[in-house]
C-alpha positions in Angstrom: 17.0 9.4 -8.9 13.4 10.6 -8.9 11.6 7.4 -9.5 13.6 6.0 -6.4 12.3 8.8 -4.3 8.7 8.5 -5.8 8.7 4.7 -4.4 9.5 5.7 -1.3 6.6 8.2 -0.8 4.8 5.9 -2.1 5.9 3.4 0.5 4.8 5.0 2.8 2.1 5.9 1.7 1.2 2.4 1.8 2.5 2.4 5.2 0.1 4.8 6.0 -3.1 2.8 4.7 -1.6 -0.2 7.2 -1.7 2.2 10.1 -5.2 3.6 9.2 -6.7 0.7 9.5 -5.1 -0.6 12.6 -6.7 2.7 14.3 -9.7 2.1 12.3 -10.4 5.6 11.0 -13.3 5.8 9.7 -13.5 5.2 5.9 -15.5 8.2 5.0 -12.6 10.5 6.5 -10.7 12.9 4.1 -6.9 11.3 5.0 -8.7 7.8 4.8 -10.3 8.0 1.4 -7.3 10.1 0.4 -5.0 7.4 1.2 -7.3 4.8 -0.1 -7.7 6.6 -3.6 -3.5 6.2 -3.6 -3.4 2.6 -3.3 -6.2 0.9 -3.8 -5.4 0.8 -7.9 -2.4 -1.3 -7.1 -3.5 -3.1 -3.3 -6.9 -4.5 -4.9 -5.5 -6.5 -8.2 -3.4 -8.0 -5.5 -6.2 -8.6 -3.4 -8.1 -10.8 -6.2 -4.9 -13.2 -6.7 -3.9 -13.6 -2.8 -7.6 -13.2 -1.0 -7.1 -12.4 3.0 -6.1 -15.3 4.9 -7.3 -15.9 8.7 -8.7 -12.4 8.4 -5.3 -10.8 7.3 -4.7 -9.1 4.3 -0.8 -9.6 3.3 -1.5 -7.3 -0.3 0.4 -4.0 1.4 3.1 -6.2 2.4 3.2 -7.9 -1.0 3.1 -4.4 -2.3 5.8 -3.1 -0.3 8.2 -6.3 -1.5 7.6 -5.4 -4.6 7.9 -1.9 -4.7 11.6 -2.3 -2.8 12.4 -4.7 -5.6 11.7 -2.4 -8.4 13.8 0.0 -6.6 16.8 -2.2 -6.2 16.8 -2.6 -9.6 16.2 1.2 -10.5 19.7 1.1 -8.3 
């Protein structure tokens, strides 16, 4: 199915935004803000109801729960 596909790209491009800020690429870089432009419309709404905690940002992880979720159902 296509939409099951789609949420896995987009897994990992999640994944990806995770990994880029580990290596701490600089913001400003094309990948980076490409990346960014990707999830930030669904990482920051998450972000307002569950704000960092000790300095750790759980939204991608919350994301990524829900996205495999939504694909369990899809079947």
């Amino acid at each position: 199915m296509l939409l099951v596909q789609i949420i896995d790209l987009y897994s990992f491009v999640v994944l990806a935004t995770v990994i880029l800020s580990w290596v701490g690429m600089d913001p400003r870089h094309p990948l980076a803000s490409f990346v960014r432009k990707l999830t930030e419309p669904l990482l920051d709404p998450i972000r307002r109801v569950v704000p960092p905690v000790g300095g750790l940002d759980f939204s991608p992880m919350i994301l990524l729960v829900g996205l495999q979720i939504l694909k369990g159902l899809l079947g």
